[in-house]
N, C-alpha and C positions, 0 to 999 in steps of 0.2 A: 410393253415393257417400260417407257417413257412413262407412263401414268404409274405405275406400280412404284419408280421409283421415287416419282415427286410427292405419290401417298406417303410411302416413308418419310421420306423426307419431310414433311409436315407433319406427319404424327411426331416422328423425336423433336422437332423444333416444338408445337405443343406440348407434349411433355416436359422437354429441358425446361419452358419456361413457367410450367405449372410451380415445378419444382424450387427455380429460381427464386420465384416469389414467396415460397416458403422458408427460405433461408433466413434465421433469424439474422438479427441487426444488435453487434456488440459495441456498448459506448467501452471507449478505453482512455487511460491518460497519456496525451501526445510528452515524450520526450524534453522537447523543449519548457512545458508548462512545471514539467516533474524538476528539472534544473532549476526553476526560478523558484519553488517552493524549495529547495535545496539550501539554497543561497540564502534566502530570507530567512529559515528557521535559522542557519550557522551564524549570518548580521546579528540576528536577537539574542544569540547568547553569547555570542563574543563583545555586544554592546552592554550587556549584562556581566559580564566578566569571567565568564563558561567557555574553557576550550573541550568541544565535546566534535565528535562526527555525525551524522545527520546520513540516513537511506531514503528512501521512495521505492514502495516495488511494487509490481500491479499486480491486478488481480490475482494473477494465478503464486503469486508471490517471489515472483522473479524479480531481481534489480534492475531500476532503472537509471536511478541515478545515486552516488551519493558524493560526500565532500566530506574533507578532517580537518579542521584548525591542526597547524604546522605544528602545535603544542599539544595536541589532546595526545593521551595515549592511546597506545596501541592495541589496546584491549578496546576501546570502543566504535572502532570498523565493526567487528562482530555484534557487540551490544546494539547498536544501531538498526541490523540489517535485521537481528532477529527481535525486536522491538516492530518493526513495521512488517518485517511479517507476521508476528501475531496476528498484531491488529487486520492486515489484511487476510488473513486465513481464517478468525474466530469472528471477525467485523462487531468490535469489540475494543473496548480502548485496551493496551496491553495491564496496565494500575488497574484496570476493572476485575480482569481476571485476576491476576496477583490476589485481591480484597477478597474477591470469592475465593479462592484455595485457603487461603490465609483464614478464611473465619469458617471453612469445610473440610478436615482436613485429612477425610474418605475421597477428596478430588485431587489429592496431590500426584496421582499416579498422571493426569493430564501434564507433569511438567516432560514427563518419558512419553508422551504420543508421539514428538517429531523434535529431531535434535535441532531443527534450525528455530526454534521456541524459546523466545526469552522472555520471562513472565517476573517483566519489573515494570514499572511505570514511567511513560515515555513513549510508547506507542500508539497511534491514533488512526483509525479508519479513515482511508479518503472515499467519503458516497460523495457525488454530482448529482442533482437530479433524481434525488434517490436511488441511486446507483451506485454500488460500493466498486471503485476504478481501482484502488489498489489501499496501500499503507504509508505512513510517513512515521519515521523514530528519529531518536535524538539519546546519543549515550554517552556519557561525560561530565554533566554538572554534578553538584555536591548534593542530588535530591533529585526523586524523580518528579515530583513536582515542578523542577527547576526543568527538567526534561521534558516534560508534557507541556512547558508552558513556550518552550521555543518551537516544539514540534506546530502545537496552535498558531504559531504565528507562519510557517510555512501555509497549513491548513488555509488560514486565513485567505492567501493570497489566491487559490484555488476553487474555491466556495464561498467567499465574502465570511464575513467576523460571525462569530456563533453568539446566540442569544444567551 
């Protein structure tokens, strides 16, 4: 009986650790890293003279962090959050897509696929390592140019400066 059991017992530990080692391995962005990209995009445009809000949401397009200059309105909590979920759900800048509906405008029905979609410019994919970890937005300046260009500077801090 003694032997039958310690068979088992090595077959499911063989097995469980077959398995074990099939389990894939997901990069994500820590918390902490997502806050200090937060920070830095909100410094760049408040040094800039932009009271705007600023998200990060990971991959799956969940918030991880975001912040609102004491002045920005209140409309751009939402514009923010759905700015970097674009980006991170289409991994796509959010102004890219905007450009294409805008110059296609048999793909306008993509503004109705998901209401948490905000298809302005201002949203940016965070990849690591070619790895798309989640999104970063920024909604509030006078431009979304002016919007993609603090989001960039959170980005920055994240992945080093873009070519």
């Amino acid at each position: 009986m003694f032997k039958n059991i310690a068979t088992a017992a090595l077959t499911l530990l063989v097995f469980n650790s077959l398995h074990a080692a099939t389990l894939p391995k997901q990069s994500y962005l820590p918390l902490e890293l997502a806050q200090k990209a937060v920070n830095a995009a909100l410094e760049k445009c408040s040094d800039d003279g932009f009271n705007v809000s600023v998200a990060i949401v990971d991959r799956s397009g969940v918030l991880l962090s975001q912040s609102r200059h004491p002045m920005a309105g209140p409309h751009t909590i939402n514009s923010s959050f759905g700015k970097a979920f674009t980006s991170a759900s289409v991994g796509e800048p959010s102004g890219k897509l905007a450009d294409m509906i805008g110059g296609k405008p048999f793909l306008e029905g993509l503004r109705d696929m998901d209401e948490r979609l905000v298809i302005l410019g201002g949203g940016l994919p965070i990849v690591v390592n070619d790895v798309r970890v989640g999104g970063i937005g920024v909604g509030g300046a006078p431009g979304a140019h002016l919007d993609e260009a603090c989001a960039k500077e959170g980005l920055n801090l994240l992945q080093g400066p873009a070519d």
